[in-house]
Every structure is written in structure tokens, then in C-alpha cells.
TIZADO-364827 format. One line per field, with one value per residue (C-alpha): residue in one letter; x, y, z. Coordinates in Angstrom, 2 decimals. Layout:
<pts>
residu [a | ...]
px [X | ...]
py [Y | ...]
pz [Z | ...]
</pts>
This chain:
<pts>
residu [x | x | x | x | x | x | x | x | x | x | x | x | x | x | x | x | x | x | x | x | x | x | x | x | x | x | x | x | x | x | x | x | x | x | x | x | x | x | x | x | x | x | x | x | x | x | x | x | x | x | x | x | x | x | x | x | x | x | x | x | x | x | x | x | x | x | x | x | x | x | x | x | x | x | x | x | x | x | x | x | x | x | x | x | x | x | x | x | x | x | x | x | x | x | x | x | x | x | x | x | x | x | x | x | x | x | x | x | x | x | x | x | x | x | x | x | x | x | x | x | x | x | x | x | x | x | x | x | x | x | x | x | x | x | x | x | x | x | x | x | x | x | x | x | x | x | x | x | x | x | x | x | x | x | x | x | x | x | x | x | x | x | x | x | x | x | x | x | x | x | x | x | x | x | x | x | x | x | x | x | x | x | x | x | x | x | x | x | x | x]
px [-36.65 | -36.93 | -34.03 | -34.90 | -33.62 | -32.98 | -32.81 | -30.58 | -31.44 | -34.59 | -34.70 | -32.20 | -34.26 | -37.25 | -35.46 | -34.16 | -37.79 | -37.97 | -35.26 | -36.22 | -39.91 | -38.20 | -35.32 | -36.19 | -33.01 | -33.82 | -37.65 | -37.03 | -35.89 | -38.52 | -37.28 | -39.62 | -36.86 | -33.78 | -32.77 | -30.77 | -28.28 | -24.88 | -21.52 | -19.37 | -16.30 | -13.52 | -12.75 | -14.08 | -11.43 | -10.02 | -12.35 | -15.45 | -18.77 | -21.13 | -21.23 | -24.01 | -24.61 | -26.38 | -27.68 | -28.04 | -25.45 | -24.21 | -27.70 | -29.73 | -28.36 | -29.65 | -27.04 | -23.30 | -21.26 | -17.59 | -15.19 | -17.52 | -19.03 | -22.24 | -22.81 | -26.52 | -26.53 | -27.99 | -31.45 | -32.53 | -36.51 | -37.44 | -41.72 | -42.31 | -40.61 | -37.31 | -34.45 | -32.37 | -30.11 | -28.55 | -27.03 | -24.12 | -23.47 | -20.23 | -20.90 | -19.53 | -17.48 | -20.50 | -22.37 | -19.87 | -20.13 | -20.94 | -24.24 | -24.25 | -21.65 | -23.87 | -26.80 | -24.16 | -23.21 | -26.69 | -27.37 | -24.00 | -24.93 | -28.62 | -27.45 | -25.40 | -28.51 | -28.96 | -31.61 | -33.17 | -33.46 | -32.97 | -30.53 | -27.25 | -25.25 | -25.44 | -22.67 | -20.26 | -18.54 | -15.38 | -12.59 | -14.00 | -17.32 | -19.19 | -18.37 | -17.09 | -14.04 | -13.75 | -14.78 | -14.28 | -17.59 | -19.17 | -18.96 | -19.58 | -22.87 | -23.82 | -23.53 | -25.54 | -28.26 | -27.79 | -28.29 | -31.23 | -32.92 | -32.09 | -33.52 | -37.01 | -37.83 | -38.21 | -39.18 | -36.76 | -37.74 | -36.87 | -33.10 | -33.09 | -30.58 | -28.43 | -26.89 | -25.57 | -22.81 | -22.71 | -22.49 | -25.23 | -27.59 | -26.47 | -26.94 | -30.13 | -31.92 | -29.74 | -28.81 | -28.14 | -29.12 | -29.84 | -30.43 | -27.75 | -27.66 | -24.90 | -22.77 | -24.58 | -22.31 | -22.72 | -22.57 | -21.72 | -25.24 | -24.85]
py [-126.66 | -128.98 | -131.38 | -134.67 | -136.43 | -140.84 | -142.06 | -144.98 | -146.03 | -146.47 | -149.23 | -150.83 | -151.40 | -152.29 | -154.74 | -156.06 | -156.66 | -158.39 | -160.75 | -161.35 | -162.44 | -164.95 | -166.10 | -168.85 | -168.41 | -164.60 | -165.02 | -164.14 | -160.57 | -157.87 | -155.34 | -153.07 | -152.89 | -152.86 | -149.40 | -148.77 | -146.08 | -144.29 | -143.83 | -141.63 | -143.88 | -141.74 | -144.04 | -147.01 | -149.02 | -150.79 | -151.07 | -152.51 | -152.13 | -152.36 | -153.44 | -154.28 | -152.62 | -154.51 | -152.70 | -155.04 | -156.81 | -160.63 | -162.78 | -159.77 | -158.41 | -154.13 | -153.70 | -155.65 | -154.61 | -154.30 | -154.50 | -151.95 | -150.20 | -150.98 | -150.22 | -150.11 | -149.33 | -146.62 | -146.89 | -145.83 | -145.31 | -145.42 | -144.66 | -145.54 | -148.49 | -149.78 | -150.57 | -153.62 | -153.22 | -150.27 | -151.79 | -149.45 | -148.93 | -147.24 | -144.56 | -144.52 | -147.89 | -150.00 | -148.34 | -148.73 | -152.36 | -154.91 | -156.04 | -159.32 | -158.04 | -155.79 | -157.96 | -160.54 | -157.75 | -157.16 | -160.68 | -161.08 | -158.43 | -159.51 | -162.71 | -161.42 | -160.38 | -163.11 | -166.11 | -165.21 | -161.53 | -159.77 | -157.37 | -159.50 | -160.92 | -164.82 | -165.75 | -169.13 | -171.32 | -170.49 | -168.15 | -165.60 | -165.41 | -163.41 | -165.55 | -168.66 | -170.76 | -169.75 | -166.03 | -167.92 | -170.79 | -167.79 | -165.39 | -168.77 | -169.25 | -165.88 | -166.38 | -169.67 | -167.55 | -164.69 | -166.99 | -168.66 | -165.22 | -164.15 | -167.88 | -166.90 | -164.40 | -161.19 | -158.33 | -156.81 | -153.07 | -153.79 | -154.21 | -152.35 | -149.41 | -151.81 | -152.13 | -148.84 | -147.38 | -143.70 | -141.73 | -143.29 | -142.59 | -139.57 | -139.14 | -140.89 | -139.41 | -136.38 | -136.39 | -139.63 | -139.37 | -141.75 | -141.52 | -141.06 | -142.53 | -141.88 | -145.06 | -146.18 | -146.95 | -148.36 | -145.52 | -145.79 | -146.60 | -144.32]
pz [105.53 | 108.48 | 109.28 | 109.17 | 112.45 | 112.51 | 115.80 | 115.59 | 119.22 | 118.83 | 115.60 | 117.28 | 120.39 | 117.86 | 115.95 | 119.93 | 120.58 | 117.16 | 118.32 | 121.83 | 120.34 | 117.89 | 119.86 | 122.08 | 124.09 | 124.50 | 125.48 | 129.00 | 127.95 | 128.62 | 126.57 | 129.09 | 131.29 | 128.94 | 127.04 | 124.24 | 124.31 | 122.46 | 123.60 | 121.45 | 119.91 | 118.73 | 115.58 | 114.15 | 114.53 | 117.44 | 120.53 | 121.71 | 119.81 | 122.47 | 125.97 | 128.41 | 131.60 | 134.35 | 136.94 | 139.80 | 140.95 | 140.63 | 141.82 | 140.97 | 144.50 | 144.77 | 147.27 | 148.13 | 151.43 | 150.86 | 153.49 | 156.13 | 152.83 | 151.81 | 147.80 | 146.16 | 141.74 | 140.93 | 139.79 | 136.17 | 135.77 | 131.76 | 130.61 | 134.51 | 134.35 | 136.18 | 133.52 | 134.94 | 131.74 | 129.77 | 125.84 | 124.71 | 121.28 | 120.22 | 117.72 | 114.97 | 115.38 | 116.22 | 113.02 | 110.61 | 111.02 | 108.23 | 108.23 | 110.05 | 112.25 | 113.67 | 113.93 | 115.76 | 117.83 | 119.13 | 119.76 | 121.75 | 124.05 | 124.49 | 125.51 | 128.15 | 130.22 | 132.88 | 132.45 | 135.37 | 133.71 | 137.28 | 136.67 | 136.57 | 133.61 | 132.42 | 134.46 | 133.25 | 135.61 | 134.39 | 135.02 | 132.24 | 133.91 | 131.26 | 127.83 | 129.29 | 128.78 | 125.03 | 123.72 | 120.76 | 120.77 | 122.36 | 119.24 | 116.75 | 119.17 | 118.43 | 115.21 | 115.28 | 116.84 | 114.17 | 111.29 | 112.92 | 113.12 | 109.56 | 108.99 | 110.21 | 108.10 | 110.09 | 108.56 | 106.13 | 107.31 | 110.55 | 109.37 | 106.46 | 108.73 | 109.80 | 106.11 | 105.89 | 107.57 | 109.31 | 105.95 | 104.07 | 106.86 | 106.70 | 103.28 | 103.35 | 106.66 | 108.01 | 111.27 | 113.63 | 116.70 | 119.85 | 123.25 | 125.18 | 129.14 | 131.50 | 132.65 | 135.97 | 138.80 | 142.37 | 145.20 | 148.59 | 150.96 | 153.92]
</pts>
């Protein structure tokens, strides 16, 4: 008897592309260039869900010079195409989310990828560049956006997985799996 297999990666990046299309703050995502992989959490309890990983760096820059170092990121090439952003998810913490949680968790990270959508962050003029001067309104904005989604109807299917936790998809599809992408990092340009 074969196995069935649920890639958990790959409806998340579907139900991204949902998002992105109904989103008007999201519309300059190309999902194209964005991938959706899992990091292995030990618990899920304390610790970040996800995280975004751009891979340019700040002003879309390929390479920065240090000091006399000169640093380019490495370059990830996805179906032909040149990712500018890897989306962590933190298995099992990220899964074992409630519902809207997890939806709000997607958004948040989504709207971390940079207006300009070249490889950088949205940056804030503030001292905590990445969610500006309140994590707080940040996470209440993401919920703003979250609701508005859920508001336009999208199709239940879509986000049907995202209301059960790692055991009942388990229980429901076998094994969970997801594609799994090694943290990108800047090396040293010789």
C-alpha cells in the first residue's frame, strides 16, 4: 500500500499566491521568485514561527564591501528562475498554530519582502528597521490584512490545511513533508 505523502510547502506557497493576488499591499510580490521552505523546530512552544530570508542585501545591493572584504549572497535558482526570497516555516511550531494565527503568520512574513520587491526587506525609519517603532501596530496590521483576506472570500480549499495541527494531517494524509532549503548566507567575493 502506497504512502500517501502532503507537502505542506507547497499549499502554503499556493495559498501565498492566493494572497499576493488579493492583497493590494502584497501585489508587487512575484511569488516566481519567492520559495517556501521548512526548518525543523524542536518544540512548539517558544520561538519564532517563520522568518524571511532576503537574499540581496539592504537596496537590493548583490554585493556590500566590509572593511577590505567584499561579500556577494549566495544565489538560489528555483524552475529557472532567481529566488530573491526564501519564507521559513518552523515545523512543528509554525503548524501547530491556530488557524488565524497561521494565516497572520504568513501575511507578516510576506509583508516583510521590500516594496520595491528586489531582494531586500521593507525597511522602517526607525531603530527596529524590520517592524518599525511598535512590533505591536505591526502584528494588529497584520491582522487588519488577515481579516481583510478572510473578508474576500477566497477559496475555502485553499485553507482548508491550515486548520489542523501536525497530528491531524497526519492522521488525515500520512506523512508531512516540505521542501527543505539551506539558510543562504553572504560569502566572501575573492
Amino acid at each position: 500500500m502506497k504512502r500517501l505523502t502532503f507537502d505542506y510547502t507547497h499549499h502554503v506557497a499556493a495559498l501565498m499566491e492566493d494572497i499576493v493576488r488579493r492583497c493590494p499591499e502584497l501585489s508587487h510580490i512575484d511569488m516566481a521568485r519567492v520559495t517556501v521552505a521548512i526548518t525543523t523546530s524542536r518544540s512548539a512552544g517558544n520561538g519564532a514561527y517563520a522568518q524571511i530570508a532576503p537574499l540581496r542585501f539592504e537596496g537590493g545591493v548583490r554585493e556590500v564591501a566590509k572593511g577590505k572584504r567584499r561579500y556577494r549572497m549566495q544565489t538560489l535558482i528555483h524552475r529557472d528562475r532567481e529566488l530573491l526570497y526564501v519564507i521559513y516555516l518552523s515545523t512543528p511550531r509554525f503548524i501547530d498554530l491556530p488557524f488565524f494565527q497561521k494565516l497572520t503568520t504568513i501575511i507578516h512574513e510576506l509583508y516583510h519582502i521590500s516594496p520595491m520587491f528586489n531582494g531586500d526587506i521593507r525597511r522602517f525609519n526607525s531603530r527596529n528597521y524590520a517592524h518599525g517603532s511598535s512590533r505591536k501596530r505591526y502584528n494588529e496590521k497584520m491582522e487588519i490584512l488577515a481579516n481583510a483576506y478572510l473578508k474576500d472570500t477566497p477559496p475555502a480549499e485553499l485553507m482548508e490545511f491550515l486548520h489542523l495541527d501536525l497530528k491531524r494531517l497526519q492522521e488525515k494524509f500520512g506523512e508531512v513533508t516540505g521542501r527543505r532549503v539551506q539558510q543562504p548566507r553572504a560569502v566572501r567575493v575573492a
